[in-house]
C-alpha positions in Angstrom: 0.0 0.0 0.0 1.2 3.2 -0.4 2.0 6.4 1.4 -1.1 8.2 -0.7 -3.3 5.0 0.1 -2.5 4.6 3.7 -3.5 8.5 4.2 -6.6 7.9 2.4 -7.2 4.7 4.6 -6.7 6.8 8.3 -8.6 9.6 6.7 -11.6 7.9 5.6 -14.8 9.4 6.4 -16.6 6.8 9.2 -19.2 4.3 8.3 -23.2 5.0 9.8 -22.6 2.3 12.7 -20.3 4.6 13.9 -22.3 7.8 14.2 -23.8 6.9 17.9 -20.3 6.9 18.8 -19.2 9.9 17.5 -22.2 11.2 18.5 -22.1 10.5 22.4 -18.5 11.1 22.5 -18.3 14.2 20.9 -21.1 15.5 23.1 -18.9 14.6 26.0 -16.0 16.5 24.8 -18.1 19.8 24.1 -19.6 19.7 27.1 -15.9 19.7 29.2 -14.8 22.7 26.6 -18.0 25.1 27.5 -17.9 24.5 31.1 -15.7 26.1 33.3 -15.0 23.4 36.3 -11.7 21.1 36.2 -13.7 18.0 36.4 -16.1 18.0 33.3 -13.1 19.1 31.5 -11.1 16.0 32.5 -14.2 14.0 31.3 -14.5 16.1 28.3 -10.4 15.5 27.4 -11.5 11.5 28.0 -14.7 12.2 25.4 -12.5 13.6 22.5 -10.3 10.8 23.3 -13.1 8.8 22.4 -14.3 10.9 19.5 -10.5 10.7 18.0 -10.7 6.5 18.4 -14.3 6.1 17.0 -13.3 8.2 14.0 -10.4 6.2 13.8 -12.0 2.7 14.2 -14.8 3.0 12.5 -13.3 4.5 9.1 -14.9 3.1 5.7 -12.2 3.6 3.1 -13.2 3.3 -0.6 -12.0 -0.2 -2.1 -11.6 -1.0 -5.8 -12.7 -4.6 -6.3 -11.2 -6.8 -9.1 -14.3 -7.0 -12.0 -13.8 -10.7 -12.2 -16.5 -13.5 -11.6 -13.3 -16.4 -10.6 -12.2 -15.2 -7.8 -13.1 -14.8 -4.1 -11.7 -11.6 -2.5 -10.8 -11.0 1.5 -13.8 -10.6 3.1 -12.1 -8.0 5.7 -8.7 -6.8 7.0 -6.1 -7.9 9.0 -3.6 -10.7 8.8 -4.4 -14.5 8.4 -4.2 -16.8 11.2 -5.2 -19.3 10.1 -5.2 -21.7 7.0 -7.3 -25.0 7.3 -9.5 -27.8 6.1 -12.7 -28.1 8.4 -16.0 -28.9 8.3 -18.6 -25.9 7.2 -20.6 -24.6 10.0 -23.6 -26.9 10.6 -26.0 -24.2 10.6 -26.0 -23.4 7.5 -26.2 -26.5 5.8 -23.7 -27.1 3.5 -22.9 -30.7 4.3 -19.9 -32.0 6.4 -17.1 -32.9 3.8 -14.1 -30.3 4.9 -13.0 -27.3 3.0 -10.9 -24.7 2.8 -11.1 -21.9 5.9 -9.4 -19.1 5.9 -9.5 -17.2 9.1 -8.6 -13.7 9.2 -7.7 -12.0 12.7 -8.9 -8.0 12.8 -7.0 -5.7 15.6 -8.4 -2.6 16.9 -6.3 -0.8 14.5 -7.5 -2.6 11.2 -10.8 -1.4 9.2 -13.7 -3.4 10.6 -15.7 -3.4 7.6 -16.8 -6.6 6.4 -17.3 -7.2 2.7 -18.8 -10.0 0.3 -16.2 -11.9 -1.4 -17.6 -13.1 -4.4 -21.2 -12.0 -6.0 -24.0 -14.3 -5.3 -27.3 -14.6 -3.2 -27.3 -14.5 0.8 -29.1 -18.2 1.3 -29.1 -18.5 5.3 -28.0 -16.2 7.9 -27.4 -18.2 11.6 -26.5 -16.2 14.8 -25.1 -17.7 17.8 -24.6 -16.0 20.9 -21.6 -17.3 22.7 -18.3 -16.1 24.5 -15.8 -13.6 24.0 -12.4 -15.2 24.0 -9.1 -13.6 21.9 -10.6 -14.1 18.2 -6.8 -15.1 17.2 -7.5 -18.4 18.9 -8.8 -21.5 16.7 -11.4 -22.2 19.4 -13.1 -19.0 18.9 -14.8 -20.7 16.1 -17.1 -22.6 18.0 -17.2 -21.1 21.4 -17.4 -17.2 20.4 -20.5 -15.1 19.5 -20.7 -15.1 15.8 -22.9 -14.8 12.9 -22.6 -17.2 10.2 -23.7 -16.4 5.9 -23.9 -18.9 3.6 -23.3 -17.1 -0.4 -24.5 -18.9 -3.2 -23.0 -18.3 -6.0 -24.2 -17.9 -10.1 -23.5 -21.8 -10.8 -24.8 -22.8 -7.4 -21.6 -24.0 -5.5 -21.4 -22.4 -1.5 -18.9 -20.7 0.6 -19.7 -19.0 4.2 -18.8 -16.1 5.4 -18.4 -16.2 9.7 -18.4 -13.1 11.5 -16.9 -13.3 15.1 -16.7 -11.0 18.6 -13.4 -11.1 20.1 -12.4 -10.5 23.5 -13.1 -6.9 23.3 -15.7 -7.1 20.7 -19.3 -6.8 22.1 -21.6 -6.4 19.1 -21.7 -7.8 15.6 -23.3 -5.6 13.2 -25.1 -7.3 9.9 -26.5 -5.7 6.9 -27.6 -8.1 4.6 -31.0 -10.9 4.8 -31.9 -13.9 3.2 -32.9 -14.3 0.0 -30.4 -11.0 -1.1 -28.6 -10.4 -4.1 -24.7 -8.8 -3.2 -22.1 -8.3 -5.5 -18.0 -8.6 -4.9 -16.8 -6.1 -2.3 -20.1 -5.1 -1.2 -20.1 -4.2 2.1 -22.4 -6.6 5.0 -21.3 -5.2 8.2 -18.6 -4.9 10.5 -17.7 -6.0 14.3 -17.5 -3.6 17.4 -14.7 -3.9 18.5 -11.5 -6.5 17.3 -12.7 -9.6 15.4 -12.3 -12.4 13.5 -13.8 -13.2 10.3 -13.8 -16.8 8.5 -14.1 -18.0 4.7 -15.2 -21.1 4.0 -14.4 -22.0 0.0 -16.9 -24.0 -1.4 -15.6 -27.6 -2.2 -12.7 -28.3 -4.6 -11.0 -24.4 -4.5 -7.9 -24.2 -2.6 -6.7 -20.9 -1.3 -3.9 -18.9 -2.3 -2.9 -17.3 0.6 -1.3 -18.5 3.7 -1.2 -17.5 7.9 0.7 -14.6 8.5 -0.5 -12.7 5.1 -1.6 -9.3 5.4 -5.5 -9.2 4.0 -7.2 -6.1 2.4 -10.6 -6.3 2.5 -12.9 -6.5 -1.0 -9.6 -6.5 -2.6 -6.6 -9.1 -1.9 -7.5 -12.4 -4.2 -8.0 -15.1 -1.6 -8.7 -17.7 -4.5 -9.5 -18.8 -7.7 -13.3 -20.2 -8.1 
């Protein structure tokens, strides 16, 4: 990425989940700038604290998806964890033979916007409350709170898309229903605050990146379909 990019990245107006955020901590910090005791102004330096993170965290940078139907994009940012055949989530029903998961680990300091990695229909939506252990760990999978879309694609094959709270995340936001058409880099929703997000591949596509890669979301290839 470069220098331009990354500017255009931190600079990036925020994304409408943010807005009660911004909203509550912004009011906090005018309120300790117009008032004249030490206290409220401590609490209002805290607020714009918290107005300078939300704008940060909740930044929704433009991305330019690759115009190609064979490939399945990173459905977020952050680095790969993970790499690994498992079984799709039950829920969803797309049978129990194993495929391809890539799991994708987001920090506080990544973009938590979530985006489609391929264009297809949204055919089931599961949600599963649960815990809130570190997302980077391979049991947050099955134990943590997460929300769980299966994508159909044009010729009918399946992948999932898995979002997941971490241990600071407390609320997963999702934008799309059953039964709705989405396109490549579309944006779904995002996770408040540090997450995970999984890709299953749909059976026979074997990814092309490995754990430790750096992902970009709606743009870095993940496979070939």
């Amino acid at each position: 990425m470069s220098l331009i990019q990354s500017f255009r990245t931190v600079l990036a107006p925020p994304n409408r989940a943010g807005l009660p955020f911004l909203a509550i901590s912004g009011g906090i910090a005018l309120l300790g700038r117009v008032t004249p005791w030490r206290l409220t102004r401590l609490v209002g330096n805290v607020g714009a604290a918290g107005f300078a993170f939300c704008l940060y965290f909740f930044r929704d940078p433009e991305r330019v998806t690759p115009e190609r139907s064979d490939i399945a994009v990173a459905p977020a940012d952050g680095h790969v964890t993970s790499v690994e055949l498992v079984s799709p989530p039950a829920a969803l029903n797309m049978g129990s033979e194993p495929v391809w998961r890539v799991a994708t680990f987001l920090s506080v300091l990544d973009v938590h916007i979530n985006r489609m990695p391929a264009a297809g229909r949204v055919s089931a939506i599961a949600y599963h409350p649960g815990q809130f252990v570190n997302a980077s760990l391979d049991k947050a999978s099955e134990l943590n709170e997460r929300n769980e879309i299966a994508l159909t694609l044009a010729d009918g094959r399946q992948m999932a898309i898995v979002q997941i709270a971490g241990l600071i995340a407390r609320r997963i936001v999702c934008q799309v229903e059953e039964g709705q058409e989405v396109t490549a880099g579309q944006r779904f929703g995002l996770i408040r605050f540090g997450s995970r997000t999984d890709l299953y591949l749909p059976h026979g596509v074997t990814p092309l990146v490995t754990a430790g890669q750096t992902m970009i979301g709606g743009e870095t290839v993940i496979a070939h379909l």
